[in-house]
C-alpha positions as CSV (number, residue, x, y, z in Angstrom):
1,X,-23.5,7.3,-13.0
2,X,-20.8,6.0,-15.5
3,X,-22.9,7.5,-18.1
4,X,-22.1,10.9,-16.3
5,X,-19.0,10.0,-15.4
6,X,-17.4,9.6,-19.1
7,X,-19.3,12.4,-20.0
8,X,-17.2,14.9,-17.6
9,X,-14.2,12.9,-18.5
10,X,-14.8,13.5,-22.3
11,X,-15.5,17.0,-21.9
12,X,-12.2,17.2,-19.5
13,X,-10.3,16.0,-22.7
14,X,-12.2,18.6,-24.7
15,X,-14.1,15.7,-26.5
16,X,-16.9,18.4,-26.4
17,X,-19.8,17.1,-28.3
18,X,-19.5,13.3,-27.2
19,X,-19.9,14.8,-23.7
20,X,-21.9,17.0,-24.2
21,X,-24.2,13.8,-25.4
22,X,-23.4,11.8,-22.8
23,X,-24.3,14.1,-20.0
24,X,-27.3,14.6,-21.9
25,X,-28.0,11.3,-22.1
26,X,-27.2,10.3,-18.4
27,X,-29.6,13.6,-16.9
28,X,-32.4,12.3,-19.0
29,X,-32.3,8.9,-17.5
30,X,-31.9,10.6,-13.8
31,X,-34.7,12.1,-14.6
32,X,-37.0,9.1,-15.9
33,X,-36.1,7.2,-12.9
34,X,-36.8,9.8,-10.1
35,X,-40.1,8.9,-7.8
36,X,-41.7,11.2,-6.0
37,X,-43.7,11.0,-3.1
38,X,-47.4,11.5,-3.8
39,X,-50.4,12.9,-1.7
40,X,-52.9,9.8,-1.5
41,X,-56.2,10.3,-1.3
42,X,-58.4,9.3,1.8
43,X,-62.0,9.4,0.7
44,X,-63.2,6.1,1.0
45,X,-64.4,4.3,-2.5
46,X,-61.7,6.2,-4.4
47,X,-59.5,4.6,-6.9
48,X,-56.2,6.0,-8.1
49,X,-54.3,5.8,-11.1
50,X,-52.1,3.3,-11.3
51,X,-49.5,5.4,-13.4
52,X,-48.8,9.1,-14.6
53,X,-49.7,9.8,-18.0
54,X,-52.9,10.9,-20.4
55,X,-56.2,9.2,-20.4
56,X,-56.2,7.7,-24.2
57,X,-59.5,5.4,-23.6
58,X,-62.6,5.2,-21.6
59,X,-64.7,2.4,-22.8
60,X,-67.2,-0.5,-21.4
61,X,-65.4,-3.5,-21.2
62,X,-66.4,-7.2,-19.6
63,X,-63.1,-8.9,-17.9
64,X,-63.9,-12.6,-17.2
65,X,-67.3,-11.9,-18.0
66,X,-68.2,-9.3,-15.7
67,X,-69.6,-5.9,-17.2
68,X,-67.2,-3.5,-16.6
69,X,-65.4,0.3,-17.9
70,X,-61.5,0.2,-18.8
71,X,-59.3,3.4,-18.7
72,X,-56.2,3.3,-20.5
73,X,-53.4,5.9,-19.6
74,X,-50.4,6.5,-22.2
75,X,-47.3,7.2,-20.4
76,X,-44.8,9.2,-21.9
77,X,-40.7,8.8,-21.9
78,X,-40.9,11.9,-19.6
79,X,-43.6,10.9,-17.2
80,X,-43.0,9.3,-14.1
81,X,-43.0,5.2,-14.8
82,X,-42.9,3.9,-10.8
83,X,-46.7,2.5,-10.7
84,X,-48.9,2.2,-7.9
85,X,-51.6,0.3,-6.5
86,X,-55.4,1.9,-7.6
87,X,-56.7,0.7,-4.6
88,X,-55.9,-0.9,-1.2
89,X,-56.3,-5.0,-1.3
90,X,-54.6,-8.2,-2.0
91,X,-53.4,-9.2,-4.9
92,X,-55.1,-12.5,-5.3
93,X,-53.4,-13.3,-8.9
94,X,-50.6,-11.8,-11.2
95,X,-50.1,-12.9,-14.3
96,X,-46.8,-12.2,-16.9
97,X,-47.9,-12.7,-20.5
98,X,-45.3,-12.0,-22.9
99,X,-46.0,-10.4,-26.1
100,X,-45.4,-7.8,-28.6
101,X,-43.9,-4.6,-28.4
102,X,-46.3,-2.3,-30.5
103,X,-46.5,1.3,-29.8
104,X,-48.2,2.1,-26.7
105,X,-50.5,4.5,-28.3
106,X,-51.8,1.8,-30.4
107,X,-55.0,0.1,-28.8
108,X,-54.0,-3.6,-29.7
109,X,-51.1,-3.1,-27.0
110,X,-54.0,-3.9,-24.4
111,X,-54.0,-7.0,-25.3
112,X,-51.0,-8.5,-27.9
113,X,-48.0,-6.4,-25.9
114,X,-46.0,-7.7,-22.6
115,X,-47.3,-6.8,-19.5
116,X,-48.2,-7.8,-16.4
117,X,-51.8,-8.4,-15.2
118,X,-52.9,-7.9,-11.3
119,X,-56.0,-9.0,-9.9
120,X,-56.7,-7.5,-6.7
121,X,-59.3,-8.0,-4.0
122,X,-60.2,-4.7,-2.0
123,X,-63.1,-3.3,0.2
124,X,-65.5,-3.0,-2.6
125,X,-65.1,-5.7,-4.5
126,X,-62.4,-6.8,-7.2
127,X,-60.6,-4.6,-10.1
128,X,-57.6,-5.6,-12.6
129,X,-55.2,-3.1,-13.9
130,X,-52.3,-4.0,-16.2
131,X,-48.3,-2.7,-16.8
132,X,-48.0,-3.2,-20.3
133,X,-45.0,-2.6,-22.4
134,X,-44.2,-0.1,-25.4
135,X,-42.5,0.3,-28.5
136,X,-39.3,2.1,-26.4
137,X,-40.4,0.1,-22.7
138,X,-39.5,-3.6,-23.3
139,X,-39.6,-4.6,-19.5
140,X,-42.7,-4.7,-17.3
141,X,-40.8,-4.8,-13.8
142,X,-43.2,-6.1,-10.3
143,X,-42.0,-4.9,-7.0
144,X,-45.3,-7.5,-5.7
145,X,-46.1,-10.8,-6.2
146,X,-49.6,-13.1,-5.7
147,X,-50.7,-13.0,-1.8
148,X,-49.3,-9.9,-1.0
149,X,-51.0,-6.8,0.4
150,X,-51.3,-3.3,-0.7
151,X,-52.0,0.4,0.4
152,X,-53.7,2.6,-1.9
153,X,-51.0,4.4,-4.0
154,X,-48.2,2.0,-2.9
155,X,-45.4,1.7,-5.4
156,X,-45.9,-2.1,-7.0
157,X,-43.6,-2.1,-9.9
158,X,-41.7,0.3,-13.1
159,X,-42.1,0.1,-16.9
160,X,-39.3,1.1,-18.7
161,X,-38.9,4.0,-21.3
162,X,-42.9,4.8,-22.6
163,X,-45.1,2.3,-22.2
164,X,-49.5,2.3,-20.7
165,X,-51.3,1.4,-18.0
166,X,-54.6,-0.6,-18.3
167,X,-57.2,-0.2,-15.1
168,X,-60.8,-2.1,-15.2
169,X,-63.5,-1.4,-12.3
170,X,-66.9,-3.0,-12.6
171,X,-70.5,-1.7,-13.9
172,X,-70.5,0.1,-10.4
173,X,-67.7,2.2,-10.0
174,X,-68.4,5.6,-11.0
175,X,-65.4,7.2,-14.0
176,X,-64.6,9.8,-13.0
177,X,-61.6,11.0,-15.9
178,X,-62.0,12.4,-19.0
179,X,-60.2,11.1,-22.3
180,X,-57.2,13.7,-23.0
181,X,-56.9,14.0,-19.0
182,X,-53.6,14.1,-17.4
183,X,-53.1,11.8,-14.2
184,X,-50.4,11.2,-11.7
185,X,-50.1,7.5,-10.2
186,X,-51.4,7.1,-6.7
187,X,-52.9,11.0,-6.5
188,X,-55.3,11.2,-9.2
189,X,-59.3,9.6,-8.2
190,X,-59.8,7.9,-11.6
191,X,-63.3,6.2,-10.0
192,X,-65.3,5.8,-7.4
193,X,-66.7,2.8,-6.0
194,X,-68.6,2.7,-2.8
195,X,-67.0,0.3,-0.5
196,X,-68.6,-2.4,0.9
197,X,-70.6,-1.9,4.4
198,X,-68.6,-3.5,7.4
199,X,-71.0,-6.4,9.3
200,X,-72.0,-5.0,13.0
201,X,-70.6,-8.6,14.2
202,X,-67.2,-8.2,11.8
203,X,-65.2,-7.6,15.1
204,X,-64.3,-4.3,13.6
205,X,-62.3,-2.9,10.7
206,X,-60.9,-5.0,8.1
207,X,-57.1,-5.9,7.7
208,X,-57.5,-3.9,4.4
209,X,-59.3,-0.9,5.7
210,X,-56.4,-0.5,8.6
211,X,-53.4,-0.5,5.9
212,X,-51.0,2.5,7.2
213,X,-50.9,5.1,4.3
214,X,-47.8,6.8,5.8
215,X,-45.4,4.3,4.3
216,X,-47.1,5.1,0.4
217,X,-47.2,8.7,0.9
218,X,-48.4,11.6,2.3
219,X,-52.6,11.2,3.1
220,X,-55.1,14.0,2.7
């Protein structure tokens, strides 16, 4: 707003170009913060992207020692940045690591740029995905923190101004992207991964299977 607002004033006073600039300026960053409600999907095993963006990496990858495929989305300064949980689960560990600011395209920002790593525990098993700063996006924001529970496609944080999103699912899990693929956070099935069979003496669903979806999004 006061971006916008000394814009129209400087264009009042016929400081034409500077306001011209600052309206500019303030529309684009209305429009890099806007988050739209997304359509979640309901199949069971499916896991979302955690961000919008373009598949840049699909590659086998151990995490912790366990076998495993990473997909790396690139998110551009005029993609959405709000980022969402792939799957529903707790998050049973999130870890800041500060770092470098490398360009986002650049594969070493996986691992030497800031950003924030979640672990999280869902129906079929555990997955990691990471918020990781850019050459522009110097701030890794979480909305979440350790313990806390999460629908599929919930909003759990924001990355600021370009930046990539890191998602590993074990050997199992099924890719099911493309590199050069465009995604949208919370909508898009980057993999399935059959969920785990509920015991006949489990006293019925589990806390994570009965998460409400209507308060990530609309469900399909």
């Amino acid at each position: 707003m006061p971006l916008l607002l000394v814009g129209v004033a400087a264009l009042f006073f016929h400081w034409n170009a500077a306001g011209i600039v600052l309206v500019l300026l303030a529309l684009f960053v209305f429009s890099f913060f806007r988050d739209p409600d997304r359509v979640i999907p309901s199949e069971p095993g499916a896991v979302v992207s955690p961000g919008d963006g373009r598949v840049v990496v699909i590659q086998d990858e151990e995490y912790a020692g366990r076998p495993g495929r990473r997909v790396s989305i690139f998110l551009a300064v005029w993609n959405v940045h709000v980022n969402r949980a792939p799957s529903a689960g707790v998050i049973t560990k999130l870890e800041y690591r500060p770092g470098k600011f490398f360009a986002a395209m650049q594969e070493r920002a996986s691992t030497e740029n800031e950003q924030n790593i979640f672990t999280l525990s869902g129906e079929a098993g555990e997955l990691v995905f990471k918020q990781i700063a850019g050459l522009i996006a110097r701030r890794v924001v979480s909305w979440k923190k350790a313990g806390d529970t999460v629908a599929r496609g919930e909003r759990i944080g924001l990355v600021r101004f370009g930046s990539r999103v890191d998602l590993w699912v074990p050997r199992e899990a099924q890719i099911l992207v493309k590199l050069g693929q465009n995604v949208k956070g919370g909508s898009s099935v980057i993999a399935n991964w059959p969920v785990r069979a509920v015991p006949a003496n489990g006293g019925g669903r589990s806390a994570i299977r009965d998460l409400n979806p209507v308060s990530v999004g609309k469900q399909v």
